[in-house]
C-alpha positions as CSV (number, residue, x, y, z in Angstrom):
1,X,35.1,22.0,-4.8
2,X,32.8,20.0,-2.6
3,X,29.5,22.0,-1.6
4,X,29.4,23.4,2.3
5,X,28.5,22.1,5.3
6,X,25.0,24.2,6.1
7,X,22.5,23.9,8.7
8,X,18.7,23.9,9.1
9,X,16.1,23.5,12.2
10,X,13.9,20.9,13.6
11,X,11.8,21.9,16.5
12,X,13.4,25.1,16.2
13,X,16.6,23.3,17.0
14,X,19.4,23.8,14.9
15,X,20.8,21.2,12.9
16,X,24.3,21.1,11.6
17,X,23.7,18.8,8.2
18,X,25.9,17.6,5.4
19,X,25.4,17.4,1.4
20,X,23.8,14.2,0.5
21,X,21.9,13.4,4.4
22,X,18.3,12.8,4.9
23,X,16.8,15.3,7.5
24,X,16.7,11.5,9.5
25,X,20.5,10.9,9.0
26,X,21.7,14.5,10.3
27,X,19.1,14.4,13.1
28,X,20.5,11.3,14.4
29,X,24.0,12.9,14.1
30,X,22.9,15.6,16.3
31,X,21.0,13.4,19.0
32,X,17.1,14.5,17.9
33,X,15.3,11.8,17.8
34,X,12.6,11.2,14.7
35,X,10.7,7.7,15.1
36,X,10.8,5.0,12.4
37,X,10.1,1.9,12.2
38,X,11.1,0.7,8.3
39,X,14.3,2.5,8.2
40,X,17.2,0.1,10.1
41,X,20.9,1.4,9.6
42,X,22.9,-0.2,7.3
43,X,20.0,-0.9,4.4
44,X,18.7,1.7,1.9
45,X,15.9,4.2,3.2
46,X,12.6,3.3,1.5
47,X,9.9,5.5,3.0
48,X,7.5,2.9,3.5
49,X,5.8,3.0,7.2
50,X,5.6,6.9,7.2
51,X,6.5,6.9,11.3
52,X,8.8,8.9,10.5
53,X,6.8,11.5,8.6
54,X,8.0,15.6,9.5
55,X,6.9,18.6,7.9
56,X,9.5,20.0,6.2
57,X,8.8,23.2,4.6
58,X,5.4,23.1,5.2
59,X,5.3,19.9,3.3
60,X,4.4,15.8,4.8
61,X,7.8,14.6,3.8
62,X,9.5,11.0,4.6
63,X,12.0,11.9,7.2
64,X,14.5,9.2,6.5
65,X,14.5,9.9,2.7
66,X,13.8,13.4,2.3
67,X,17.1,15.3,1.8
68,X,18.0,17.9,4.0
69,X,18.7,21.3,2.9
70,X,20.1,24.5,4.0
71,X,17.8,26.9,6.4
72,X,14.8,24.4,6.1
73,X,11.9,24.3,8.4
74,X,11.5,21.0,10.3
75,X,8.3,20.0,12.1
76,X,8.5,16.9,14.3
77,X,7.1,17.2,17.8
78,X,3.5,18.6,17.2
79,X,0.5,17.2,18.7
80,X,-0.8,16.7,14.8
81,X,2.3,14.9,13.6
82,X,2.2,12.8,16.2
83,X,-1.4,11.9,16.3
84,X,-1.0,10.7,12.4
85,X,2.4,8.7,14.1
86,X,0.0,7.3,16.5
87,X,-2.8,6.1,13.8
88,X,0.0,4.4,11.8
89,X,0.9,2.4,14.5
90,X,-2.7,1.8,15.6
91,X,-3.5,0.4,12.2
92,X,-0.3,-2.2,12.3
93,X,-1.1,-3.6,15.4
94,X,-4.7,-3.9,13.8
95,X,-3.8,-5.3,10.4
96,X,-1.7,-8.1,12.2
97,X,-1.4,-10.5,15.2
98,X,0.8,-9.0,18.0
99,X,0.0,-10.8,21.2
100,X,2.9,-9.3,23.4
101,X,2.5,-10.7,26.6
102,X,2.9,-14.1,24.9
103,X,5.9,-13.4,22.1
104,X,9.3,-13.9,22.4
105,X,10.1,-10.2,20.9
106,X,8.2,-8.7,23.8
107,X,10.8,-6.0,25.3
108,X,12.8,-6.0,22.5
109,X,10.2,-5.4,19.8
110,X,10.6,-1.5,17.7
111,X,6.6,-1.8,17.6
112,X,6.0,-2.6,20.9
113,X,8.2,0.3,21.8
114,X,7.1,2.9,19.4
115,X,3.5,1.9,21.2
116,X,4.9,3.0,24.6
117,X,6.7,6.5,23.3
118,X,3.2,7.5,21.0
119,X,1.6,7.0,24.6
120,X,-0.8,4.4,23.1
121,X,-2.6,3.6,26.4
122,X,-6.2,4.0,25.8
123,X,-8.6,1.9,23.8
124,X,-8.1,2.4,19.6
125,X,-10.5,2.6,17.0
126,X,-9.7,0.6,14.3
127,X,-11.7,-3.3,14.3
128,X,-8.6,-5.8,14.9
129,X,-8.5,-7.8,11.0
130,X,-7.6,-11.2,13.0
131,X,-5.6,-12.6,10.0
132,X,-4.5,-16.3,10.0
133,X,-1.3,-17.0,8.6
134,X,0.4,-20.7,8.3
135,X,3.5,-20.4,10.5
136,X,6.6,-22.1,8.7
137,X,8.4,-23.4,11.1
138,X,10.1,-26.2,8.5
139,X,14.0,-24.7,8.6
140,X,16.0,-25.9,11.4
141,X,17.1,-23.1,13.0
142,X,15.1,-20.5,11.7
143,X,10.7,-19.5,11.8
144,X,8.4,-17.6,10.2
145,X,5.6,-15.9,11.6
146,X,4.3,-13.3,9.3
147,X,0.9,-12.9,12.1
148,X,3.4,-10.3,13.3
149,X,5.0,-8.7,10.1
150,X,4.9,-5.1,9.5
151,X,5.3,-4.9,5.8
152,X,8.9,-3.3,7.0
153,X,11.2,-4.6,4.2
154,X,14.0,-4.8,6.2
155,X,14.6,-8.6,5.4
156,X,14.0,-8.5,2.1
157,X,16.6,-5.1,2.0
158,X,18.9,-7.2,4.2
159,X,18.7,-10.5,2.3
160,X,18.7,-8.7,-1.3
161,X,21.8,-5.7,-0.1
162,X,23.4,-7.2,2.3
163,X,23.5,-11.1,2.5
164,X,22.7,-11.3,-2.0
165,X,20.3,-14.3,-1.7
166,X,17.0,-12.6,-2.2
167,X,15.5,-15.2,0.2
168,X,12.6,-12.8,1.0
169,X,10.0,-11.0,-0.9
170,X,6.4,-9.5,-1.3
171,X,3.5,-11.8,-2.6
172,X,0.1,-10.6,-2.9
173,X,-1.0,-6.5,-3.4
174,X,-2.5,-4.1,-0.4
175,X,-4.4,-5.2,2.2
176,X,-3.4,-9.3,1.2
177,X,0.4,-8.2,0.3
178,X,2.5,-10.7,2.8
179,X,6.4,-11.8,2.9
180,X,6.7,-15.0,1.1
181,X,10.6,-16.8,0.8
182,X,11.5,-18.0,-2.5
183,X,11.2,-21.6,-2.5
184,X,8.4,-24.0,-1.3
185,X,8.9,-23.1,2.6
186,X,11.9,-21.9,4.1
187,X,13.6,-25.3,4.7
188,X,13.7,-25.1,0.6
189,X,15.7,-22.0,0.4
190,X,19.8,-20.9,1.1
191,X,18.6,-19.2,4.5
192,X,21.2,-19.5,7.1
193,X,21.2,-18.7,10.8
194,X,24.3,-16.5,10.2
195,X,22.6,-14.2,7.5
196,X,22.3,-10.5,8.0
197,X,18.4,-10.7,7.2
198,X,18.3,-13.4,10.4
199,X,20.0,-11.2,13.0
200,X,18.3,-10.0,16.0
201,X,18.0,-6.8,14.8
202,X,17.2,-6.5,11.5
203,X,13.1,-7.8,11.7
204,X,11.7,-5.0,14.4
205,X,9.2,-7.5,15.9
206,X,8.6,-10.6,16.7
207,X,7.9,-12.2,12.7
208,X,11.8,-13.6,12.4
209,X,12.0,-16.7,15.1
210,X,15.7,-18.0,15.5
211,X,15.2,-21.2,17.1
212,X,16.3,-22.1,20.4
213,X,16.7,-18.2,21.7
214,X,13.6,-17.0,22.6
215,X,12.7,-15.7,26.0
216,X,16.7,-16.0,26.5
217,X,16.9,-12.0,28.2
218,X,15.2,-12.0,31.4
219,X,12.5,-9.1,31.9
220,X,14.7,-6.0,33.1
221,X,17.6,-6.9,30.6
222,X,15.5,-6.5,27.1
223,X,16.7,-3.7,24.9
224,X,13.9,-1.4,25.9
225,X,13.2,-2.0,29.2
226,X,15.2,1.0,30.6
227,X,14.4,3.6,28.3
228,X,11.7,4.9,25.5
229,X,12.7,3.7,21.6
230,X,14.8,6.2,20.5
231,X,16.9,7.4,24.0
232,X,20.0,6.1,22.7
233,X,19.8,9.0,19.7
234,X,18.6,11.5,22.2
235,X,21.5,10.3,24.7
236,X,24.0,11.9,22.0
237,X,22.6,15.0,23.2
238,X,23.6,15.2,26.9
239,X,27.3,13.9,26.0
């Protein structure tokens, strides 16, 4: 016999959950709304960016790979878990280059948008690191600008799960640690316009260039131009 359906709270909200979700998967089932930037439907949770960190039983816990249980405790709109939500982000815009009035990702970027919901209007206090990364541009239909990675993983979960090629992966360890491809530059690898790793959606800013569409959705038509990161979760809500 297969183990019950149970419930538990977030917010003081209650949650109807499965055996076997993450407190992330059976919040987005019930139209609550936890932020994330490194977890991407369709590839395995990792638990990397900690956006998406809760309290769970009084405990800092990795929302999107943290298992939900019956009658537990959820923390995820406070004023302190959102502040640490806020530094995180703070520190990636810091650790890279994100120009967004100039790139092409600019409306449609998770970072940009998780910016705007964490209310990040004010001046930060981390010293901008200013890196300078070669942009390989040497594949015909395809770019690389890792000025604007995150450290996400979602191409190299994408190209390794999904698409089986393994075209992208770490070089380097903390603050140097960078996306490399595995050949010489990316012309000199089995990267393909068509692969899952290359979609639109897959790379949450602007670091994944496909050639030839950028600045193709007017201002007004980009994914978030209409509503916070996130509202299409909370939508489920008011259905």
């Amino acid at each position: 016999m297969s183990d019950p359906d149970f419930t538990f709270t977030i917010d003081g909200t209650t949650i109807p959950a499965k055996p076997g979700q993450t407190i992330m998967e059976a919040a987005d089932a019930a139209g609550v709304y936890i932020p994330r930037l490194c977890d991407h439907e369709g590839l395995r949770h990792q638990g990397g960016c900690r956006v998406c960190t809760v309290k769970a039983g009084g405990r800092s816990v990795a929302a999107c790979t943290q298992p939900a249980a019956p009658k537990l405790v959820v923390e995820n709109e406070t004023d302190h878990i959102n502040k640490l939500r806020r530094d995180l982000v703070e520190m990636l815009f810091h650790e890279g280059n994100h120009l967004c009035p100039i790139c092409e990702a600019s409306g449609n970027c998770e970072l940009q948008a998780m910016a705007y919901r964490l209310d990040m209007t004010g001046p930060t206090k981390f010293p901008y690191l200013e890196p300078c990364r070669a942009v390989d541009a040497s594949h015909p239909d395809i770019a690389l600008d890792t000025n604007r990675c995150i450290s996400c993983s979602r191409c190299i979960r994408a190209s390794q799960d999904v698409d089986h090629k393994g075209v992208f992966g770490y070089v380097g360890r903390g603050i140097h640690r960078r996306v490399a491809v595995n050949g010489s530059d990316l012309a000199h690898t089995d990267a393909d316009i068509t692969d899952h790793a290359i979609s639109a959606d897959v790379c949450p800013v602007g670091c994944i260039i496909r050639k030839g569409v950028g600045f193709a959705t007017p201002i007004g038509e980009r994914e978030f131009d209409h509503g916070l990161i996130g509202s299409d979760i909370e939508g489920k809500r008011r259905e």
